[in-house]
N, C-alpha and C positions, 0 to 999 in steps of 0.2 A: 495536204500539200505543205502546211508552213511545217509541221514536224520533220518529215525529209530532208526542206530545204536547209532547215535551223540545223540538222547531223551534218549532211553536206556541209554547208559552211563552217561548222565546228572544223570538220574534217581539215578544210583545204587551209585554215587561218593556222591549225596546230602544224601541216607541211612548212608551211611559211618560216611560221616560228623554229620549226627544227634547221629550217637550210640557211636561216639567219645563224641560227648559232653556230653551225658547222663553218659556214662565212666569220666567226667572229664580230656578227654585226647586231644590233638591236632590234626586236621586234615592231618598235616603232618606225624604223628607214624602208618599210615596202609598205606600199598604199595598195588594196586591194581593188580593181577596177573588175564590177560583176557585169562582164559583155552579156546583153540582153538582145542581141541581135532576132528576128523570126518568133521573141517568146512573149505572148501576150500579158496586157496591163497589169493581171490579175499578180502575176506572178513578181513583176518588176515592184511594183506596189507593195509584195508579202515581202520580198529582201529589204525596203527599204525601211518597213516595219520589225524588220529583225536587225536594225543599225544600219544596213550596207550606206556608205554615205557617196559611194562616187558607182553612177552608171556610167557604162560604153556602149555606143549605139557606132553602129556600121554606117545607116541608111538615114537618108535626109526626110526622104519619104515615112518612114517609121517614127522619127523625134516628133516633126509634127504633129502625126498622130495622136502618138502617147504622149509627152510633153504636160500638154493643157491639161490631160487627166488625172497627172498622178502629184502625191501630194505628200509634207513632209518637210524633214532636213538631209536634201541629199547636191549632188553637185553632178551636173550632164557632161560627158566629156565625148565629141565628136572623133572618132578612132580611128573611120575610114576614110575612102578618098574624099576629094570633094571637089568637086567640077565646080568652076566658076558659074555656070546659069543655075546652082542650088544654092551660092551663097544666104542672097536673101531671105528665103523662108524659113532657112536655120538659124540664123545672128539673133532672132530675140529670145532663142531655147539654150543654148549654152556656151557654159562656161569657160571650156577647154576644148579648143582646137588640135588635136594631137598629129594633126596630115599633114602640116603645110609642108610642101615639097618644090613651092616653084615663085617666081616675083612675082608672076602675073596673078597666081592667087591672093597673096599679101594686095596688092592693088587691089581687086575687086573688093575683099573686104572691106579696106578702108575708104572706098566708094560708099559704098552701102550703107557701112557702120552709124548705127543713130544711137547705139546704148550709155552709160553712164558710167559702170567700169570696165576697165578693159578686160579683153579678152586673154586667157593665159594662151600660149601656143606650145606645141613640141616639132624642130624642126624632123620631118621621117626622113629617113634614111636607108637606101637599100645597102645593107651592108654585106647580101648575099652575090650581087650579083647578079639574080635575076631577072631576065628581062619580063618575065609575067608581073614583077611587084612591079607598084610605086615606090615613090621614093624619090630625092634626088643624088645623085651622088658623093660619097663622102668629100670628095674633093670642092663641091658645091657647096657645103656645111657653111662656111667661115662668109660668104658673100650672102646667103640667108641671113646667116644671123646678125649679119650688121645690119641688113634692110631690116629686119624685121626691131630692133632697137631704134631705130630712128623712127618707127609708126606711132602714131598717135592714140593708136586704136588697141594695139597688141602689143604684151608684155610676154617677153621669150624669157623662158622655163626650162626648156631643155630638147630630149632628141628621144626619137622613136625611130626603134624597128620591128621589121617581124624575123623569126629566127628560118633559115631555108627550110623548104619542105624537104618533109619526110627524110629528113637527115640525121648521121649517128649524133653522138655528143663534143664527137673532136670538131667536128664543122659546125657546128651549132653554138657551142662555145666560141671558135672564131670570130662569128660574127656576131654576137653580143660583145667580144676583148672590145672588137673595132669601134662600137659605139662608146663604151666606155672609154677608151683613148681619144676618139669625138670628146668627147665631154673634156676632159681633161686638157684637151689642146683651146680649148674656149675659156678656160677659165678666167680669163684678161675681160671677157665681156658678160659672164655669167658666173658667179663666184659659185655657187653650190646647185651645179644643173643635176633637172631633172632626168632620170634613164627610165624612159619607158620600153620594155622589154621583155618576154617572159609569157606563154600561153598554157592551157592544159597541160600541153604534152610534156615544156619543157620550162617551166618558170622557175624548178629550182637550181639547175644551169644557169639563167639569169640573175637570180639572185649571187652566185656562187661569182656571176661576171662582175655584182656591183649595180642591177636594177633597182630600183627605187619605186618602180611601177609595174607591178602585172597585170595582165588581162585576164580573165580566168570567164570562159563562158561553157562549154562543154562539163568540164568537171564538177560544176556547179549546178550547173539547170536540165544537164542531160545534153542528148543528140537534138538538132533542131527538123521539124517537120519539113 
């Protein structure tokens, strides 16, 4: 298994590296986040033995799980949604919040919060339009991000999206410009925001938008069961 996965990642870090340079950008400005979502310990454990330093877990239920077992120099980043009656069981597993979408989340957090540093957060953002994502709306951005500066618990980072389904590369790119124009319209309160952005299918579009973070789980671990 770790020989596969060790090509695999050769594979996807050398894309990285090509679409930075066609971007003009450095191989250093995209952080590779390996989504572990449905893939058991064994595996999450052999990436993190092969360097991966940043996981993405979907599910609150699963960090739990796996969290306390796995072991190393790595950094937990929560990617998907996150309902307020799950805050608690996740705030002692990680590091990076990458959903906040709403006030009322920011509140329960900082209810709960007992940790010692804060929390990194990425405001998400629907920048497709659709109504099946989360997200809150771009227009919504600039009043997140002031709550979210004034907590005591969370330190704002930047902004996340997901790119629309199953869409060509004109609208796909669209809505990665969007977040990166996000990003840039904040820079009064965030001097060099994070863009999280970028999946299997389409992260070097994202790159090409100006991402800073991709998610990469599919390309990397296979189809999940």
């Amino acid at each position: 298994m770790s020989k596969n996965l060790s090509s695999r990642l050769d594979m996807i870090n050398e894309r990285i590296a090509r679409a930075c340079t066609a971007a003009g950008r450095e191989r250093s400005s995209v952080r590779l986040i390996a989504v572990t979502k449905m893939h058991p310990i064994e595996t999450i454990q052999a990436l993190i033995d092969l360097g991966v330093k940043d996981i993405g877990e979907n599910r609150v239920n699963e960090i739990i799980e796996k969290a306390p077992r796995l072991h190393g120099d790595y950094t937990l980043h929560l990617i998907g949604h996150l309902q307020t009656n799950k805050v608690a069981p996740v705030l002692p597993y990680v590091s990076w919040i990458q959903s906040i979408d709403r006030e009322r989340l920011i509140t329960r957090i900082e209810y709960l919060f007992s940790g010692k540093e804060k929390i990194k957060v990425l405001i998400e953002v629907n920048t497709s339009g659709e109504k099946s994502k989360s997200g809150c709306k771009p227009d919504e951005c600039r009043a997140l991000c002031e709550r979210v500066i004034q907590s005591n618990c969370l330190e704002l980072q930047g902004f996340m999206t997901i790119g629309p389904l199953g869409s060509d590369e004109v609208a796909t790119r669209k809505a990665f410009s969007l977040l990166r124009k996000i990003g840039e319209q904040n820079r009064d309160i965030i001097k060099a925001p994070q863009l999280s952005m970028g999946m299997s299918g389409d992260f070097e579009w994202a790159i090409a938008e100006g991402s800073t973070m991709v998610r990469i789980g599919t390309l990397l671990l296979g189809e999940r069961d």
